[in-house]
C-alpha positions in Angstrom: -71.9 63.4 125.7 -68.0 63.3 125.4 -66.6 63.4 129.0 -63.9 66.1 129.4 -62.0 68.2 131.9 -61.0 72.0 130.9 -57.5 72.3 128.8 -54.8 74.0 130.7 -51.8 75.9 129.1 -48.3 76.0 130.7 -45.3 78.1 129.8 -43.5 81.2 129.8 -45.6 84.2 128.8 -43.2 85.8 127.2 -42.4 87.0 123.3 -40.8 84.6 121.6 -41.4 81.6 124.4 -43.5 78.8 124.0 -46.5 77.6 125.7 -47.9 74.5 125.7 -51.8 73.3 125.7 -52.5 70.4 128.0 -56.3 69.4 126.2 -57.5 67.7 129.3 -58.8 64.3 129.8 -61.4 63.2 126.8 -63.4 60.1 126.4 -61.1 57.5 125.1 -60.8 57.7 121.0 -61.9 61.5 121.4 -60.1 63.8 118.2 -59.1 67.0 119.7 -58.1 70.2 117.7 -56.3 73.3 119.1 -56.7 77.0 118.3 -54.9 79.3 120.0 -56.8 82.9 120.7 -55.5 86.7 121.8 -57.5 89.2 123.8 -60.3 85.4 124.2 -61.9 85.3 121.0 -59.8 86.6 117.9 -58.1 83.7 116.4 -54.3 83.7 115.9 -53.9 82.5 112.4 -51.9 79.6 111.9 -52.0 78.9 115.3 -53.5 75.7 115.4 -51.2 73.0 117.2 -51.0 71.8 120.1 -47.8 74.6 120.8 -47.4 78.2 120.4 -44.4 80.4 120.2 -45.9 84.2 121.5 -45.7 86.5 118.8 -44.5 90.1 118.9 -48.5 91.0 118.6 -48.8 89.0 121.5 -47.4 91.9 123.5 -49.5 92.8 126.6 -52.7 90.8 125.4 -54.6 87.7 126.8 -53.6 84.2 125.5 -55.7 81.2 125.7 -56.4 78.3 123.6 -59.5 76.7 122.4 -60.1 72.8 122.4 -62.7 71.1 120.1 -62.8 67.6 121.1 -64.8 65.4 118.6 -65.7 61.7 118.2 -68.2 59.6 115.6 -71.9 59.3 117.9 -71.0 61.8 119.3 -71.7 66.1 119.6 -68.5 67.8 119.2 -67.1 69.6 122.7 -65.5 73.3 122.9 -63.4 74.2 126.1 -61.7 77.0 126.7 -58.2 76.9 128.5 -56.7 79.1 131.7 -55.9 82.8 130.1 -52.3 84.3 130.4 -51.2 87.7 130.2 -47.6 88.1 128.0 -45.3 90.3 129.0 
């Protein structure tokens, strides 16, 4: 199994900021994608890098992001980040 600690997310949570996804620490060589998600489990098209700038539609929902980490021998890992209200 691919060792690995939860992602974090730091920033401002406010429209038109933009937060930042720390994945956590992976198994050395471990491919890690990033999707950003509103209200915990609707996916934020697009928004699929490592940053984020808070959309309008952001507005008074829950932001987190969503980390696949993945490496050859190996099952693919999902973790979930820290949620944040914007404002």
């Amino acid at each position: 199994m691919l060792a690995n600690t939860p992602p974090r997310i730091t920033g401002t949570a406010l429209v038109g900021r933009k937060m930042t996804a720390d994945p956590g620490n992976w198994t050395p060589g471990t491919t890690v994608r990033y999707q950003w998600l509103r209200e915990d489990s609707i996916r934020i098209t697009g928004a699929t890098s490592r940053t984020y700038v808070l959309r309008p539609a952001d507005r008074r929902k829950i932001v987190s992001v969503r980390v696949t980490g993945s490496k050859p021998g190996y099952r693919s890992v999902v973790n979930y980040s820290n949620v944040r209200p914007v404002k």
